[in-house]
N, C-alpha and C positions, 0 to 999 in steps of 0.2 A: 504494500500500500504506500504511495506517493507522499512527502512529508505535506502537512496544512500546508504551507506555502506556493504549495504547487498543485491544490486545492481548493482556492479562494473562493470559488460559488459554495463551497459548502459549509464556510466557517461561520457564515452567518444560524443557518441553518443549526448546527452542533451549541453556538452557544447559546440559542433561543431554546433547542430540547434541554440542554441543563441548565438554563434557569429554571423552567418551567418543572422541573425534577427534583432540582435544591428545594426549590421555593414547597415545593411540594411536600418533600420532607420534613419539612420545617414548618407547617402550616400556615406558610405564608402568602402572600401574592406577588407574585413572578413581577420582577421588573419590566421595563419594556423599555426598549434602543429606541432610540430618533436615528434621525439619517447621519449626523456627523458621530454617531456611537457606534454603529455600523461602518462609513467609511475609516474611522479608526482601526477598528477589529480585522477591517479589510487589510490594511497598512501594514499591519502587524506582519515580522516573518514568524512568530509563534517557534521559537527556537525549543521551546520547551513542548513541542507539540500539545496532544490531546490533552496532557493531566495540567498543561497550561492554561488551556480555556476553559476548562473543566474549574481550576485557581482563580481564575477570574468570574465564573457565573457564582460562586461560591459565596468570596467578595461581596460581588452584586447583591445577591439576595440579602446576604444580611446586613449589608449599608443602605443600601435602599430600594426594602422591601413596596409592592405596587408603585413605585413611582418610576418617573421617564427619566432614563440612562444618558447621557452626555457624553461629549468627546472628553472633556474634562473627568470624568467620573472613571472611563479608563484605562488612565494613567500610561497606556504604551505610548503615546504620542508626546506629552505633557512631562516626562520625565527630566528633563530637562532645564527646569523652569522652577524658582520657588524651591519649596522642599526636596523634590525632586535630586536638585541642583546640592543643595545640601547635603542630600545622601552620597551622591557624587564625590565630595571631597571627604569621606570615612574611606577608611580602608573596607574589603569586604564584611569582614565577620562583624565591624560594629553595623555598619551600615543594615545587614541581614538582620541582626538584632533589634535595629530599630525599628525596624518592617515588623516581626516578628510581635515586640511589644507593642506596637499601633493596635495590629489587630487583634491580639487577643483581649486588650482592653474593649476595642468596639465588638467583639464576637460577644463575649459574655457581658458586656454591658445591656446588650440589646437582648441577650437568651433569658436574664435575668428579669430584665424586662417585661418581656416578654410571660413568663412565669410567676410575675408579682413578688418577687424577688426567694419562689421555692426554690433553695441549691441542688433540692434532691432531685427533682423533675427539670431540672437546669442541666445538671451534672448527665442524665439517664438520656432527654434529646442530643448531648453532646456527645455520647457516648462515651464518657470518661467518669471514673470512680467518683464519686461526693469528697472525700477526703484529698483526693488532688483539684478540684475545684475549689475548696477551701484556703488549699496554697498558692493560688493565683491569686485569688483575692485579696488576699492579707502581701504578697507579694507585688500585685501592683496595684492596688489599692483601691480596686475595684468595687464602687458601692452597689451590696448586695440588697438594696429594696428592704422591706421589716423594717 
């Protein structure tokens, strides 16, 4: 099979079915692309192929759940710019890091949320233990709702 890159009619496609999949999992409602969220994702060489756009509808659903997607929102085009631009001047591992805490703050920000701040039914849709959900929290200081 041809890498994304050299399958651009179908990326669109692939990350419409996992949002629509994530979101789904997650009881939520599937984002939706505008045309410059689309030409972006077009743009993209997706070096990381499928488990990349797969990384990004994931993203999507749980930043923002039913609402309209932007070229801004993501982030392949835009890297460069702002924050972006900042991550640019870390070395990799802090940079990766940073990334890493951004989103686990907004993942279980919004799970918790989403649960009225139950760790246990938080912990069980993320698929991870209640006891290491408790050390993120207290780790990055993530308010748990209650």
């Amino acid at each position: 099979m041809p890498p994304l890159r050299e399958r651009n009619e179908d990326v669109i496609f692939l990350v419409e079915t996992f949002l629509e999949q994530q979101a789904s999992a997650r009881g939520l409602e599937p984002p939706k692309l505008d045309e410059s969220a689309k030409k972006a994702i077009r743009g993209c060489s997706w070096p990381g192929n499928v488990r990349q756009l797969l990384n990004l509808a994931v993203r999507l659903v749980v930043e923002k759940p039913g609402e309209l997607v932007t070229d801004s929102d993501i982030g392949v085009e835009s890297s460069a710019s702002g924050e972006g631009e900042q991550l640019l001047n870390q070395n990799y591992d802090e940079a990766k890091q940073t990334l890493i805490e951004e989103f686990t703050v907004k993942y279980f920000s919004r799970l918790l949320e989403d649960h009225e701040g139950n760790i246990a039914a938080a912990a069980r849709e993320a698929g991870i233990q209640r006891s290491y959900l408790y050390r993120l929290i207290k780790r990055y200081d993530i308010p748990a709702g209650r």
